[in-house]
N, C-alpha and C positions, 0 to 999 in steps of 0.2 A: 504494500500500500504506500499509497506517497506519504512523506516525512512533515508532519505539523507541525510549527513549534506550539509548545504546548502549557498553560500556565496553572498552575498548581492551587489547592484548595485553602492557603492560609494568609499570605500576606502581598503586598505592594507597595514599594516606596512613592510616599506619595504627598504634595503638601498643599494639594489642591481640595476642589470641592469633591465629598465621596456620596457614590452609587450609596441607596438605601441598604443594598444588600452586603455591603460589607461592613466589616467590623472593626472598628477605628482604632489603631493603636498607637498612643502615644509616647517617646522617648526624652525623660526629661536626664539633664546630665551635662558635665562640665565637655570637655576638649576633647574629650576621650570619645564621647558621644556626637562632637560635632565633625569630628575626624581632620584635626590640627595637624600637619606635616604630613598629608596624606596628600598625592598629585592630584585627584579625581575624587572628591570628600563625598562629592554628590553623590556617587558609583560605589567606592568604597568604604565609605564609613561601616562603622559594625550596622546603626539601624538600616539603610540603604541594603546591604548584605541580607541582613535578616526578612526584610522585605520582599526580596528574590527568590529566598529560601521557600518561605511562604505562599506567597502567589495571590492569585486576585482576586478572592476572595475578603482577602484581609488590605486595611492599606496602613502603612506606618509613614507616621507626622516624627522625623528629628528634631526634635528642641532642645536640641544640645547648645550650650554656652561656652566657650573658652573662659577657663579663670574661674568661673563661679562658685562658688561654697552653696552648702546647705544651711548653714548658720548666718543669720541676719546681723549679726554682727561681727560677720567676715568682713574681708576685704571689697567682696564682690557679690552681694547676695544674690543669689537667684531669684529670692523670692523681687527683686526689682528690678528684672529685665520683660521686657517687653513678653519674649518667649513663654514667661508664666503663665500670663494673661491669654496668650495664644493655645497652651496647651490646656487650659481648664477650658474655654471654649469652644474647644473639640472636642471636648468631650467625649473623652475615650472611653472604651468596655475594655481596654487594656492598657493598663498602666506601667511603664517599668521607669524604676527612678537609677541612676548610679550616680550620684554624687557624694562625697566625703573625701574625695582626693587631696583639694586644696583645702580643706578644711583640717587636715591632717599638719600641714604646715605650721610651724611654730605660731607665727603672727598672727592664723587664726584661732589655733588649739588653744591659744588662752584664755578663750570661750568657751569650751568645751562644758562646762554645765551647761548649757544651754541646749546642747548636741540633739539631747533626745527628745526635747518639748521642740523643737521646730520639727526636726523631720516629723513626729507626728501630726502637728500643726499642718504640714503640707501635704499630708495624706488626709488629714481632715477636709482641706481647704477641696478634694477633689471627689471629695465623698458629700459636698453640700447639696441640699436641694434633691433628694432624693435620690440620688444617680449611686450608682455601687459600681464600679469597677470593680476589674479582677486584677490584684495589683503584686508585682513583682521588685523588690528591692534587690541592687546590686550589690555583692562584697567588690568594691576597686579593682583593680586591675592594679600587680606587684609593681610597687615602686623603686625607684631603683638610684633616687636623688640623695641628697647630703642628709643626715642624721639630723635632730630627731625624726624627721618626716617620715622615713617608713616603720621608724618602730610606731608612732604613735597610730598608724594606718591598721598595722597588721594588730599592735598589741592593747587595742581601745576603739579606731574608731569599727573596726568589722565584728567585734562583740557586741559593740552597742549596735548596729546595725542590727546583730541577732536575733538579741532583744526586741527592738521594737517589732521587728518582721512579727515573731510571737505573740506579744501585745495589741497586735493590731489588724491580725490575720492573714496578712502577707506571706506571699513565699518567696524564696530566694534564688536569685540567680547568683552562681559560685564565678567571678569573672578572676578571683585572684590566686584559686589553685592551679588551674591550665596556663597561667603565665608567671608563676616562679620560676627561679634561674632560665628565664629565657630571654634577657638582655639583649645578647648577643641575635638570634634570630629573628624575634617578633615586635623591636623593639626600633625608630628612629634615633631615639633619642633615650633618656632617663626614664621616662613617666610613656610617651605618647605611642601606643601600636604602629607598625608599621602593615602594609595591606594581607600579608598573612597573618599578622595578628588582630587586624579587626575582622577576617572572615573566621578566626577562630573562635571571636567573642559573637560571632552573628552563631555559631556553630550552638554555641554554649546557648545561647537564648532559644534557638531552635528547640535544643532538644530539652531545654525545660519547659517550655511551654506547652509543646506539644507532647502524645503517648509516646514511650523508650519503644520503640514495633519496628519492623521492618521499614525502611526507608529509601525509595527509589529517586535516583537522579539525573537531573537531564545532561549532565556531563562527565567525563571520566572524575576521578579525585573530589566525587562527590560533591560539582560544581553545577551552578545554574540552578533550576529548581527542583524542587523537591515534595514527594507526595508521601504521607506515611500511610500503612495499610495492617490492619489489626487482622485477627484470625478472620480469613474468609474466603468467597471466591467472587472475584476480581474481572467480567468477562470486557470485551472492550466496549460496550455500551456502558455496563457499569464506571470505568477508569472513566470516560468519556464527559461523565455527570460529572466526577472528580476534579474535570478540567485536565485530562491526562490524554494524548494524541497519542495516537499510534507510532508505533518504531522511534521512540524518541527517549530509550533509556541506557543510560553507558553505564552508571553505577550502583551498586546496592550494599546497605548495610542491613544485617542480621543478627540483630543481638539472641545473647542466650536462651534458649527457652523457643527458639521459633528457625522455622524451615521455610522455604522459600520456593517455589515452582514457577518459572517464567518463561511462558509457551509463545512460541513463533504465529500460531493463526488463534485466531478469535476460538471463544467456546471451548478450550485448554484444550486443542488439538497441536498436530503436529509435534516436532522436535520442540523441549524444552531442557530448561538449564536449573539443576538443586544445587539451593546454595544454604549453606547450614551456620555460614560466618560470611564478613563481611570482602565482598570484590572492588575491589576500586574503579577498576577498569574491563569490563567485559570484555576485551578484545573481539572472538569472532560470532559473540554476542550480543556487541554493540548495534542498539538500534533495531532490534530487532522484536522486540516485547511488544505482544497486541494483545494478550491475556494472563492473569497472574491469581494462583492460587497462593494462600498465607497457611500455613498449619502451627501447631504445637509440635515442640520438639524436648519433651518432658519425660521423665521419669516415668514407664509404665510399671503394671502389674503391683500395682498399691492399693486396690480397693480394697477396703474395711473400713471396720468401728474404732477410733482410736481417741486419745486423750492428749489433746496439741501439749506441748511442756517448751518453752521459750528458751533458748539458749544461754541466755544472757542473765534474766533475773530467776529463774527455776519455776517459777508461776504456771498457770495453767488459762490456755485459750478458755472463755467464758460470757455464756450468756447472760447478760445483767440481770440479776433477779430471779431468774430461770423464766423471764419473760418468754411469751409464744407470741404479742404481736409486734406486727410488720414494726419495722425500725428501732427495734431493741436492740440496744447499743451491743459488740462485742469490747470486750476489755480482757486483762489478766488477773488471775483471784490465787490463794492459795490453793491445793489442790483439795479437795472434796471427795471426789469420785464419783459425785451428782451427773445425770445425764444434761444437764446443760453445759457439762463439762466435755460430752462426747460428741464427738463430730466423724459423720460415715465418710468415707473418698470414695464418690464413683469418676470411674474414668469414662468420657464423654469425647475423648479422641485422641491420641497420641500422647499422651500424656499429659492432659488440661483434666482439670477434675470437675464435679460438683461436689460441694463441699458441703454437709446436711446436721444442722444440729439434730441427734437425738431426741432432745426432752421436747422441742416445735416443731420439728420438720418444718425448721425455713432454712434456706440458704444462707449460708454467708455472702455476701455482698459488696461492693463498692459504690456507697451512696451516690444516686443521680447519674452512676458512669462517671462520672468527674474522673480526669486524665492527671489533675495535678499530685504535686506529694504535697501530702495531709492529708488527703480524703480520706473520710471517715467511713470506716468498716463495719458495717451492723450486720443485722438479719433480715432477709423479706423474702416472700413466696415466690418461686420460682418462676420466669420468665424464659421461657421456651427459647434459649439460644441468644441468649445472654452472656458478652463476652463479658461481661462484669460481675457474674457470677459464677467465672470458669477460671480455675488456678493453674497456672503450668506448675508441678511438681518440679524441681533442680536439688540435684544433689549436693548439699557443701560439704563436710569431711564429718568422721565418726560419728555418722549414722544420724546426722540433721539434717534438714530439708527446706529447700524456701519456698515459700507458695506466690508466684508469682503473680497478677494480674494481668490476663490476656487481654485487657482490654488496652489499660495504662504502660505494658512492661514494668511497673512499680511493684515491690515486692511487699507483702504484709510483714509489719515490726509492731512493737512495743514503743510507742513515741518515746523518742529522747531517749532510750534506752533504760524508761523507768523499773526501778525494781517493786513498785509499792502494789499492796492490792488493790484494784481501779482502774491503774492508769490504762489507757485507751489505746486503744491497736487500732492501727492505720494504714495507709499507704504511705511508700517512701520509695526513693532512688537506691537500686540493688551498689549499695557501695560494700557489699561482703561484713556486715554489721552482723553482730551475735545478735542482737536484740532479733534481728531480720530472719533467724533458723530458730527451726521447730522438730521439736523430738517425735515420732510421731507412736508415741507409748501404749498399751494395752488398753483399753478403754476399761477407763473407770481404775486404773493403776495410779499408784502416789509413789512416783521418785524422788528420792533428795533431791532437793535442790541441790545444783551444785555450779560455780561459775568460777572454777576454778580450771575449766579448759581452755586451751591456748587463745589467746587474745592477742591480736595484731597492737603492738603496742603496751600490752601490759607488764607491768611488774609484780613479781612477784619473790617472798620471802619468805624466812622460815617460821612467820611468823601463825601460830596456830589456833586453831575454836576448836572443841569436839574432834579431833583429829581430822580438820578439813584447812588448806590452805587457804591463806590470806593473798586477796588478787587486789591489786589496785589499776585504775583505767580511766579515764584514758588518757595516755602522756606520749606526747606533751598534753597540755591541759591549756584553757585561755579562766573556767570559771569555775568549774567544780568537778571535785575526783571521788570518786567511789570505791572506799574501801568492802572486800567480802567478809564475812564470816568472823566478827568482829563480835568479842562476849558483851553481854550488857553491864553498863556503868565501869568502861576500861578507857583512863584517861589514853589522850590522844596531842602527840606532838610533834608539833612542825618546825625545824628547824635549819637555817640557812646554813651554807656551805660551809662555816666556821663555826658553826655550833652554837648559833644564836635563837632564841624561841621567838618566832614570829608570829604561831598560832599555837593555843592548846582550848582543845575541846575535850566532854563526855561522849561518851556513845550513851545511846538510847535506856531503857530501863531492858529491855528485852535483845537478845543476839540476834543478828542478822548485820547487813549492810547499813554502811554509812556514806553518807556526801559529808566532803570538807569544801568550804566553799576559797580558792583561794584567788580568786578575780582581785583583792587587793594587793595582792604579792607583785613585786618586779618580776621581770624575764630572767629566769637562770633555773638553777637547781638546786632543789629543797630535800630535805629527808623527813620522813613521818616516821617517827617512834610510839608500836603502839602496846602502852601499859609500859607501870613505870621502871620494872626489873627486864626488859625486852632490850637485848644487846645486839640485836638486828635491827635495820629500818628498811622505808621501801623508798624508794628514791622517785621524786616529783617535778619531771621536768614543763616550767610554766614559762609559755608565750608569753 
């Protein structure tokens, strides 16, 4: 068939008047955002990029500013450029803010109270009047200028960024871990990306905003535009609604958990091409795709009754209440052995499940479909071919499991890696987090808790509860560390590299885990001594 160029389902740079049918999205943001030292800023800036990504469906307005802080009693506020005024009367359904860069700068940091009542003032200011955006804050992009500026970047202002995001319901786009130690390549200058480094921060927006799934592109190295496509089948009328032409795909990525079938004629005939990981460049498959199946690529031969047990805090997957109706929350509870403690796995294809509480026969679920990380995990009656009610099973190591969402690629966790009983299981970005694996135990069985398995990053010593070791996590650390298996009422001390007490606390009345909260400490390395005859510590390295 002849070759269309072809535009995609999500976004368009764009800073004109927009079609009813699209979905306005706005980039508010210093130099970084407006694309400073960049030959073609129009073309290349990260929003411009992300825009492409997208397609037209969506259109993105840059109101990025050179110089500008988020602090009104910066240098340069933002809140006083014309651009402010221009992106609250667009009125975006998609918000993404990245500013704190220049506000990281000594001469403005000496305002830094201030920090967290503006930024949320200017998420206030675009939530007025009824309108609710769905709104994205940036962590910077690594700096790379004269001292203090990047400590103060990485080790205050991207916390406080944290924070509010939490606070306020936001989610986060990461722009400052894909650009450490990357000076040298992605960088002009000290601070400003150079055009591979703003298609790498269009990359990074991409793929939080939209589902982690398979992702087809209209150029080799994953350039041009971009369509994503969740479990399904894909004929070329279908792709077509999508905004997807015929023979017009060079690249695909395939994250974990998913398979990929990309047929030469309409209606999944002819020769096709499985791809199980990501191609950059199809070669003599380039151009060639007019039909495309999506599957699961999971964990078979797991169906039963079993009792989820969390990796991370030992807890047990659970139905609030042991409620049965629709939207009862799922959370982690001690273990019980109650049947809203048990949850059946049927396999539904490849290794995607339906996941079945017991005590209601309702499904687990991903509220609304919502593609972002946080969305919230309940219960509700089954929906005949619901990818948001289908888990790709993934194996991670000694016999724990992640239950992925087919619909999002987001993996079900334990928010924040709570250990308490309550805290609320969600969706999140599969970053190989403990909180994010599940044991999948005997139904209605009670295992120790135990989280004293290897942990990326943790420390551990010989320090002991009930003959179980003591894990501390995660370190480095920017705000609080979590000691395990910790007896009740056993003083607790922290102390800097020459032996000086910077904190001491109690633990609880009762053993279990502990949070030490150390967001006041400098950047270096601490030791926690725990109980006062303990001639071991565990060592605390804080951002």
């Amino acid at each position: 068939m002849k070759k269309i160029k072809f535009f995609l389902p999500l976004l368009l740079a764009c800073c004109g008047l927009v079609a009813r049918a699209q979905t306005r999205v706005v980039c508010v943001g210093n130099s970084v955002t407006a694309g400073y030292t960049l030959q073609n800023a129009d073309q290349e800036a990260w929003p411009a990029r992300l825009g492409v990504m997208l397609g037209s469906k969506y259109t993105v307005f840059n109101c990025g500013v050179s110089g500008s802080t988020m602090l009104r009693r910066g240098t340069s506020p933002y809140w006083n450029t014309s651009r402010f005024t221009d992106a609250k009367n667009y009125d975006p359904q998609i918000l993404i803010i990245s500013l704190g860069t220049n506000d990281a700068h000594p001469d403005n940091w000496q305002y830094k109270a201030d920090f967290v009542n503006d930024y949320s003032a200017m998420i206030d200011a675009f939530r007025q009047n009824g309108r609710n955006p769905t709104i994205f804050l940036c962590y910077p992009v690594a700096c790379y200028a004269d001292a203090p500026q990047p400590a103060n970047l990485q080790n205050e202002v991207i916390p406080l960024i944290a924070q509010i995001a939490k606070a306020k319901g936001a989610s986060i786009i990461d722009y400052n871990t894909p650009t450490q130690n990357k000076r040298t390549t992605l960088y002009n200058d000290n601070l400003h990306p150079n055009a591979a480094g703003a298609l790498l921060l269009a990359e990074t927006a991409f793929n939080t905003i939209n589902p982690v799934v398979p992702a087809f592109y209209q150029n080799c190295s994953y350039g041009g535009y971009g369509v994503k496509l969740t479990v399904g089948d894909y004929s070329y009328a279908a792709l077509q609604a999508l905004g997807v032409a015929n023979d017009d795909i060079s690249s695909i990525k395939v994250p974990a958990g998913y398979k990929v079938f990309a047929y030469v004629e309409d209606n999944f005939g002819g020769n096709y091409l499985t791809l199980t990981s990501d191609n950059a460049c199809l070669g003599g498959w380039d151009n060639l795709t007019t039909s495309i199946r999506v599957r699961a690529n999971g964990v078979t031969g797991k169906n039963g009754t079993y009792s989820l047990q969390n990796r991370n805090s030992g807890k047990y997957m659970d139905v609030a209440g042991g409620s049965t109706a629709d939207g009862a929350d799922i959370l982690q509870w001690r273990g019980t052995g109650a049947t809203n403690q048990q949850f059946t796995l049927t396999d539904v294809g490849d290794g995607a499940y339906k996941v079945t509480n017991v005590a209601s026969g309702k499904v687990v679920d991903v509220a609304g479909g919502n593609v972002n990380n946080t969305a919230n995990v309940l219960q509700w009656t089954t929906i005949g071919g619901a990818n948001n009610q289908k888990f790709i099973l993934l194996a991670a190591d000694n016999g724990y499991y992640k239950l992925k969402a087919a619909h999002s690629g987001r993996i079900v966790e334990v928010s924040g890696g709570g250990l308490n009983d309550g805290d609320d299981i969600l969706q999140y970005d599969d970053n190989n987090q403990l909180h994010g694996q599940w044991l999948l135990a005997a139904a209605g069985s009670l295992r120790a808790a135990s989280t004293a398995a290897a942990k990326p990053g943790a420390s551990t010593a010989a320090a002991k509860s009930d003959s179980s070791e003591t894990v501390l996590f995660p370190t480095p650390a920017n705000e609080t560390v979590t000691l395990t298996n910790i007896p009740a009422k056993t003083t607790l001390t922290v102390v800097d590299a020459v032996g000086r007490t910077v904190l001491r606390l109690k633990s609880p009345d009762s053993d279990g885990a502990v949070q030490v909260n150390v967001s006041g400490l400098k950047a270096g390395s601490y030791y926690i001594r725990i109980g006062k005859g303990e001639s071991k510590a565990l060592k605390i390295l804080k951002q």
